[in-house]
N, C-alpha and C positions, 0 to 999 in steps of 0.2 A: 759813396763818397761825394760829397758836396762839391761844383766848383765855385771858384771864384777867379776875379781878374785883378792882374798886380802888373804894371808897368812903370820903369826910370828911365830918364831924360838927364843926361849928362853935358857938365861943358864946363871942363879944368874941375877945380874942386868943390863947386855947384853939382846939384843933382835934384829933381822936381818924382815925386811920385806917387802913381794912381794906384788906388787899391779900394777896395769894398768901405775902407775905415774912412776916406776922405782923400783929400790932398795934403802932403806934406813934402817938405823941404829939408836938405840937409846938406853940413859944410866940414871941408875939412879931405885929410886924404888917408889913404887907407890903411888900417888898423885903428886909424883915432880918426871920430865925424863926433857932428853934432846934430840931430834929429828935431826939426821943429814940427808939430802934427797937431790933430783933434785932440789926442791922447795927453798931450802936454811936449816938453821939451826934454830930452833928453841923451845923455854923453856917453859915445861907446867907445871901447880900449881894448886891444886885445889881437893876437896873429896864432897860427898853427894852432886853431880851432878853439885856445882859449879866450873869452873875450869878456869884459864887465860891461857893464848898465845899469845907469845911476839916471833918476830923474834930477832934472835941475828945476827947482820951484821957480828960480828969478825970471827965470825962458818961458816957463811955460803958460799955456792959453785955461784961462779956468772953463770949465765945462761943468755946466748946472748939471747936478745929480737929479736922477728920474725921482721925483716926487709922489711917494702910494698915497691915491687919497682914498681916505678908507673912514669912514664917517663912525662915531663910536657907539657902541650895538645900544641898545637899548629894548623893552620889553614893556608888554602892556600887560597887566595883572589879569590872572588867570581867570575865565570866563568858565566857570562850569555850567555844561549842558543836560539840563535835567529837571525832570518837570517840580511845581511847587506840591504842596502840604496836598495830600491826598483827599483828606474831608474838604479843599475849596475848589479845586477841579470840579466836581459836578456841578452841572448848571439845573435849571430849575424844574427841566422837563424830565429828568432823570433821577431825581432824590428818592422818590418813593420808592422806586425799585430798587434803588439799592442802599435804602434801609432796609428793607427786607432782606437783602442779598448780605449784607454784612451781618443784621440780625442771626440770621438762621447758619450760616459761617460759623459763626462765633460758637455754636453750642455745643458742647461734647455730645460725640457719637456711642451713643448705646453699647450699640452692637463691637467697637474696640473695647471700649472700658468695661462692660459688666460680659461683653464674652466672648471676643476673643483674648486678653488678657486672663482671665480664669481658665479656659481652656487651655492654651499654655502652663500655667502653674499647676495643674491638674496631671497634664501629661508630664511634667521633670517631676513633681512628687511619688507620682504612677511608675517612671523610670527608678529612682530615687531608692524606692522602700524594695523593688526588685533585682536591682543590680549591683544597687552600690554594698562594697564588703561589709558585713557586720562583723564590726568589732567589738571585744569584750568591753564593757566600762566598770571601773573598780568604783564600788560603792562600799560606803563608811556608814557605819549603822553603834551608837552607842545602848548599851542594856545596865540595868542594876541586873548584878550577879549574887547567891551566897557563895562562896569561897572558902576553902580552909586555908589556913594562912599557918607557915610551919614557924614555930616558937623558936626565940634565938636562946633561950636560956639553958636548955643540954648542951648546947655550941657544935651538936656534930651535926653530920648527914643525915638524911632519913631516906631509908627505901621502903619504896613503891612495891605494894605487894599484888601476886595478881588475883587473891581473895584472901578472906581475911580470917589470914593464920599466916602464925610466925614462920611453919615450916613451908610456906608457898614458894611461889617463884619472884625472884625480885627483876621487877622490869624494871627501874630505871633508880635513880639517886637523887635527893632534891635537897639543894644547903637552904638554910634559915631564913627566911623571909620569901620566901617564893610561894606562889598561890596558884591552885587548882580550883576549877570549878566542882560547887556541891552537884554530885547528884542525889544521893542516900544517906541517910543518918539512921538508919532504924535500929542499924550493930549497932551494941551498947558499948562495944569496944575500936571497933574499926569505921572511918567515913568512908564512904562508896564517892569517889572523883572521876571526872573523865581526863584522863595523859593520854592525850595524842588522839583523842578520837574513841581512845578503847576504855572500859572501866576499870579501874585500879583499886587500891586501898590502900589508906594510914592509917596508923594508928592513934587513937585521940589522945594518948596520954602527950604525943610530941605534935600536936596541932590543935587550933583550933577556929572555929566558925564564926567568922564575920562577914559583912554586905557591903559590898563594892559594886564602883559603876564600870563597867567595862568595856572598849571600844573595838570591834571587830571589823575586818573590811572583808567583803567578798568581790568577786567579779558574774555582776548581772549584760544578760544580753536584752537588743530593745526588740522587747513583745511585738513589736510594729513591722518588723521587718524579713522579709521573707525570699529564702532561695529561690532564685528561677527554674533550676533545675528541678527544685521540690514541688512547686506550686506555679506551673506551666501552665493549666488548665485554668485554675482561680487566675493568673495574670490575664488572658484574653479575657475573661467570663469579663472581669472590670473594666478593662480597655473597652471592650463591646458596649457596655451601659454606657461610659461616659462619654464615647461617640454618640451615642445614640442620643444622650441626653442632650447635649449640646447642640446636636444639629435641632434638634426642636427651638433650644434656646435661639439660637442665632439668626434662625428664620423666625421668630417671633422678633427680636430685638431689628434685624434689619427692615422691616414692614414696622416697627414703632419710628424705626428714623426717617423712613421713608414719608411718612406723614408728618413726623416733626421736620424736618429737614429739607426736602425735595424742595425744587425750586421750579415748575413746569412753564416753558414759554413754544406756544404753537405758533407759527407763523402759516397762514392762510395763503398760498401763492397759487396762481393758477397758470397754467403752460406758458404761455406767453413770460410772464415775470419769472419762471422757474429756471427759463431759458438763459434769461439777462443775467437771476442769481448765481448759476451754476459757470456762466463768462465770470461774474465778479471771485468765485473761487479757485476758479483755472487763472485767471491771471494771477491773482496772489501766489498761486502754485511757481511762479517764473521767480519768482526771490530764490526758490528751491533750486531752483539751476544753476545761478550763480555762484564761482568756486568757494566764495568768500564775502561773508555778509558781518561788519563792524558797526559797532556803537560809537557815536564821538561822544565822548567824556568830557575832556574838555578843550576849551581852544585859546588862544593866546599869539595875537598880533608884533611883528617886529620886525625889524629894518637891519636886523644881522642876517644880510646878504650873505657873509664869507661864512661862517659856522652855521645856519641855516640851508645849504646848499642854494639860496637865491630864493628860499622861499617865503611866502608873504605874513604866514602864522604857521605855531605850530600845533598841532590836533595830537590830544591822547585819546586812542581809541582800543577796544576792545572785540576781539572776536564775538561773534554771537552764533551758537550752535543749537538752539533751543528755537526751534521753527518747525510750523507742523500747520495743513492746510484744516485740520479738524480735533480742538479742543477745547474742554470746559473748564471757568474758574472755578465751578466749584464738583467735589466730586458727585453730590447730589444735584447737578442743576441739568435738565432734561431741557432738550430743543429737537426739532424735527430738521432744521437744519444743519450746516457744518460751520464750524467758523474759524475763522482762520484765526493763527495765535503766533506772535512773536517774544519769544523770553529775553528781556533785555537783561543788561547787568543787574539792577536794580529795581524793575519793576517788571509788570509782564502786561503785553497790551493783545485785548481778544477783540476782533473785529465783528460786531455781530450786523445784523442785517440794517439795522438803521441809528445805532449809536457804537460807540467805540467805548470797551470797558477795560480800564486800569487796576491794575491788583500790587498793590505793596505790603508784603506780609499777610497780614488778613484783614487788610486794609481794602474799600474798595471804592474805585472813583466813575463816573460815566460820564461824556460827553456826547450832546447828540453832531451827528456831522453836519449838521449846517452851523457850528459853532466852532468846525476845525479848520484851520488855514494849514490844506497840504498840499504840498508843490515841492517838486523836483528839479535838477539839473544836472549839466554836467560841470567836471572838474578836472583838473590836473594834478594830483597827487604824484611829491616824489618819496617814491618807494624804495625804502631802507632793507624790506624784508624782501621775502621771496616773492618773483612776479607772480601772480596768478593767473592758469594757463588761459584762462577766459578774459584777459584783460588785454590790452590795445596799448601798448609802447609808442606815446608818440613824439617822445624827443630823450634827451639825456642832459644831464648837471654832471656837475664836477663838486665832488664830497668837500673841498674846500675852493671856495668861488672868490675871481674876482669883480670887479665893479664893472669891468665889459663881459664880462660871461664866460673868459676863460678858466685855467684853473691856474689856481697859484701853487707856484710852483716852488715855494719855499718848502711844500709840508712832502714829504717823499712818499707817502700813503696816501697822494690825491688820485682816488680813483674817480670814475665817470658812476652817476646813478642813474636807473630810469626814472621818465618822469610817465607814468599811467595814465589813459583818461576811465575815472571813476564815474558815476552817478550816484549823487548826495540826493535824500529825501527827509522832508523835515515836517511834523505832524507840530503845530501849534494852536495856541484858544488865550483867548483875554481870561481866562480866567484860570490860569498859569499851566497849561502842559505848555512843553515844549521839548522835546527828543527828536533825534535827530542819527538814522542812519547810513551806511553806503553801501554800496555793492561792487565787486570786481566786474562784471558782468558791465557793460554803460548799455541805459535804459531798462533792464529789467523788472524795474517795478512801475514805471510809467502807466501801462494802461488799468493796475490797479488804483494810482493815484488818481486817475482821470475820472474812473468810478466813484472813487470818495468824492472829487468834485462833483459830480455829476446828481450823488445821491444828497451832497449839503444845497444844490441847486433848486433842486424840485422839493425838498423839506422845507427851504425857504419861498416855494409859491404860494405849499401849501398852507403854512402856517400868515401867511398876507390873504389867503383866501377864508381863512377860519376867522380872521379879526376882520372881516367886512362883512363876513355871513352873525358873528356875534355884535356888529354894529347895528345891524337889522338890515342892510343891502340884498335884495336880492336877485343881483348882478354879480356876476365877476370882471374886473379890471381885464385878463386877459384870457374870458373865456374858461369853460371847463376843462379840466386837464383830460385827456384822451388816451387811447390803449397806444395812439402813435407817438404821444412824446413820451408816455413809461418805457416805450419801448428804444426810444435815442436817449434817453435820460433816466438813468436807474432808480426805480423809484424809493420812496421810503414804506417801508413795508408795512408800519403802524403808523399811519396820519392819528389823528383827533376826527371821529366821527360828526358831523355835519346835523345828526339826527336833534330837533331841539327836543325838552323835554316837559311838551305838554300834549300827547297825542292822546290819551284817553279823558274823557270827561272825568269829573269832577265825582265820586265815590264810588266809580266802576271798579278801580284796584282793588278800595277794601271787599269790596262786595263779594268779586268773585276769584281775588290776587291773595294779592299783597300790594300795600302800598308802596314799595319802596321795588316792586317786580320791574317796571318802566326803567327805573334808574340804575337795576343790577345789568338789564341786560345792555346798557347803552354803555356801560363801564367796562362789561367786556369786550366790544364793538371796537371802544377806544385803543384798548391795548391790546387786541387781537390773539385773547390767550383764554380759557375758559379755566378759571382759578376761583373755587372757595374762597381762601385766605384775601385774595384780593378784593371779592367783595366786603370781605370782612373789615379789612381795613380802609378801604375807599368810601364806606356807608359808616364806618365808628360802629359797625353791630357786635350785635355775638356771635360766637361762630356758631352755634345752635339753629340760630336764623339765617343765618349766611348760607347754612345747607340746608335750609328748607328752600330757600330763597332760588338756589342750584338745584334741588328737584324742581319745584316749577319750572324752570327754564327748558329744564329737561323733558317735561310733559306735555308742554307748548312746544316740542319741537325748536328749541333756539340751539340748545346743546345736544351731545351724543350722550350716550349711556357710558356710565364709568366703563371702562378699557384699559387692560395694559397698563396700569396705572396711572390713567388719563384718561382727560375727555376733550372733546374738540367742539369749536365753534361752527354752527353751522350756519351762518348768516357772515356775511362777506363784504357788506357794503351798507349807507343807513340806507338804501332804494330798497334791498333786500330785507331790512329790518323794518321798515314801512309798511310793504306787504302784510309778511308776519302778525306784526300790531291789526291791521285791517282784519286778517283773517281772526284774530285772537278776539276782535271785537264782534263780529259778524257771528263767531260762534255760540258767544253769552248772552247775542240779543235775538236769538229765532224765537 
């Protein structure tokens, strides 16, 4: 129970009194006063518990009414968050590969279309012609018939005899116009008919022989189709073969795809870098902790404090459950390492070791990381849904707010909300990504974003060191990069090789190469992957040459012998590829 204080001050029919409301005054004697106050002025009447009360306007004190300032809501047009057009996301350093990568994408796979699909309809046909009931189907078959056809001109019946004499036996009656098929006419007196199946006879003096087409139906069964119970033995003996057969097929067709298709990138790491990569996958692994990982959609600014709970915009976002520390975009694309993958609403982002690749449909984009501005922070989210048990409540609103931060108290369902502190991260590039997600968990993806900084840092020394070694410098600005800052600063794992491209004399290749040997293997140097197709495409050759071009390489020791359906680089660095050249020359001039 509340108190409060209420005291009167009396003298003849004056009276003065204190109360919580103010001071007021009042006159007059008992059963009838007059009340002057805060409240306004007014006149009371009344004894033995009955009493009226009537304000008098003329008396009373006007009292300004509390004034809601409540400014009127307004909204800023919705901002969606979401990267641009897929073909303009990739920047320059990245198109080639994923023309290739969207090329080979694109092309139907052998091995579904010509056999597993056939295989399939093989086995329901297989089921099909063995199980399913066979039913009669009635078939309609028209013949020209001769006929005896019985004369209306006697006007009577005629019986059917059942050889041909009058004293036989009569099997049946037939009125005038009815027709039997011929079979015999050789009696000179009698026609041989079939009724009902069996042979009969008339008499020709009351019929006679004419040619009719006549239309018969039978019920045939389909020759194709065979009881299980009958042909148990014949069912496997087929099943066996077209297992058999198929699996030959499908292992031929999946090795046709695998060479149309496959998409191989070797990444050359050595312990030390292995180390730093295998930190940059475990920390990625920390999004997986968090109870609750959302996409913002979209965002939309606004000054409706009361129906916004006090908040400053508002965010549509989307659960995302589509996270996994190791997957590929495509199902032919082979890597030695893992790479982390985030499936967002609308596109899917794979983290690979030194660019970030985008997949929308069969759509696909790449940015290298020194071209993404990613950065994180925290936030205060108020949380409509359920809290998540990972998340940190560090204040509370009221679902209908007013202008000082209470709750108004007009709306009878003004409950209190939490307010969460979240971590927002947001992955952008000038040349339009930009997504953006959160986490319940605050800071959990932090030290993976530190990495992507880390590795856009050292990709942008290196590519300032490549345009001063191709200016002709042969200084560096800040020094050679070392195994101690790879190791504080995540490297980029395929730099642009350093090696120029005149280290053999002038007719050496053709003499005892290939002329175009120098340049296949500095191509693989660059992209750090030992690929055929790639030389094929980075020289405009044939693939004919491209794999001769890859045996030599292989001969000289730069590459490994096909493996596993792959082959590896064996030169690591251009110091490494130098050597090589030296020895390659050293050998053809003893």
């Amino acid at each position: 129970m509340g108190w409060y204080f209420r005291k009167s001050f009396g003298a003849g029919p004056f009276r003065v009194n204190l109360s919580k409301s103010g001071l007021s005054y009042s006159f007059g004697a008992k059963g009838a006063r007059i009340n002057y106050g805060p409240r306004g002025t007014y006149v009371n009447f009344g004894s033995n518990g009955i009493y009226y009360r009537k304000k008098i306007g003329g008396f009373s004190q006007k009292t300004k009414s509390k004034q809601y300032d409540y400014t009127p809501q307004f909204y800023t047009e919705q901002h969606t968050i979401t990267s641009g057009d897929i073909d303009k996301i990739t920047d320059t350093d990245s198109q080639d590969f994923i023309n290739e990568l969207t090329e080979k994408s694109g092309k139907i796979s052998y091995f579904r279309v010509f056999g597993i699909l056939p295989f399939i309809l093989s086995i329901l046909a297989l089921l099909g012609i063995f199980f399913l009931p066979n039913s009669p189907l009635t078939s309609l078959k028209t013949e020209t018939h001769i006929v005896v056809n019985i004369r209306n001109d006697h006007g009577k019946n005629l019986n059917i005899r059942s050889k041909p004499q009058l004293s036989s036996n009569v099997l049946g009656v037939l009125a005038p116009g009815q027709k039997l098929k011929l079979v015999d006419e050789i009696d000179t007196a009698w026609y041989k008919v079939d009724y009902k199946g069996n042979p009969a006879y008339i008499n020709k003096s009351y019929a006679n022989r004419i040619s009719e087409e006549i239309t018969s139906s039978s019920q045939v069964y389909n020759a194709y189709q065979f009881n299980y119970q009958e042909y148990t033995i014949l069912f496997w003996v087929v099943l066996f073969f077209i297992l058999i057969g198929f699996l030959f097929l499908l292992r031929y067709l999946a090795e046709v795809d695998r060479r149309r298709l496959l998409i191989e990138i070797n990444y050359e790491i050595d312990d030390s870098i292995k180390e730093v990569y295998d930190n940059f996958v475990k920390h990625f692994a920390e999004i997986l902790s968090s109870s609750r990982v959302w996409q913002y959609i979209h965002s939309k600014a606004t000054n409706d404090y009361k129906y916004s709970s006090g908040a400053g915009s508002t965010i549509t976002r989307k659960l995302l459950t589509k996270l996994s520390t190791n997957k590929m975009p495509s199902r032919l694309f082979v890597t030695n390492v893992d790479i982390p993958y985030i499936g967002l609403i609308n596109a899917e982002l794979y983290f690979f070791p030194e660019r970030l690749i985008i997949k929308r449909g069969t759509q696909f984009g790449a940015i290298m990381y020194r071209n993404i501005n990613a950065y994180g922070s925290l936030t205060r989210f108020i949380e409509t849904d359920n809290v998540p048990v990972d998340s940190k409540v560090v204040d509370k609103t009221w679902r209908y707010l007013n202008k000082d931060g209470g709750p108004d108290r007009r709306f009878r369902n003004n409950y209190q909300i939490p307010i969460c502190q979240y971590s927002e991260y947001s992955f952008e590039s000038s040349s339009g990504l930009n997504e953006r997600i959160a986490t319940s968990k605050a800071k959990a993806f932090d030290e993976f974003i530190y990495y992507i900084r880390a590795i856009s840092t050292l990709q942008q020394k290196f590519s300032s060191t490549l345009s001063k070694h191709k200016s002709g410098s042969n200084t560096y600005e800040n020094g050679p990069i070392k195994n101690q800052q790879i190791n504080k600063q995540f490297p980029a794992i395929s730099p642009k090789t350093l090696v120029t491209k005149s280290f053999f004399a002038p007719g050496f290749l053709e003499k005892h190469l290939d002329p175009l040997f120098e340049e296949a293997a500095i191509i693989l140097l660059e992209n750090r992957m030992a690929s055929t197709s790639l030389i094929q495409r980075k020289l405009d050759i044939g693939y004919n040459r491209a794999g001769r071009l890859m045996d030599l390489l292989e001969s000289e020791g730069l590459v490994s012998p096909f493996k596993n359906t792959s082959r590896l680089l064996l030169v690591n660095s251009d110091q490494e590829l130098r050597k090589e050249f030296e020895r390659i020359l050293a050998k053809y001039n003893r």
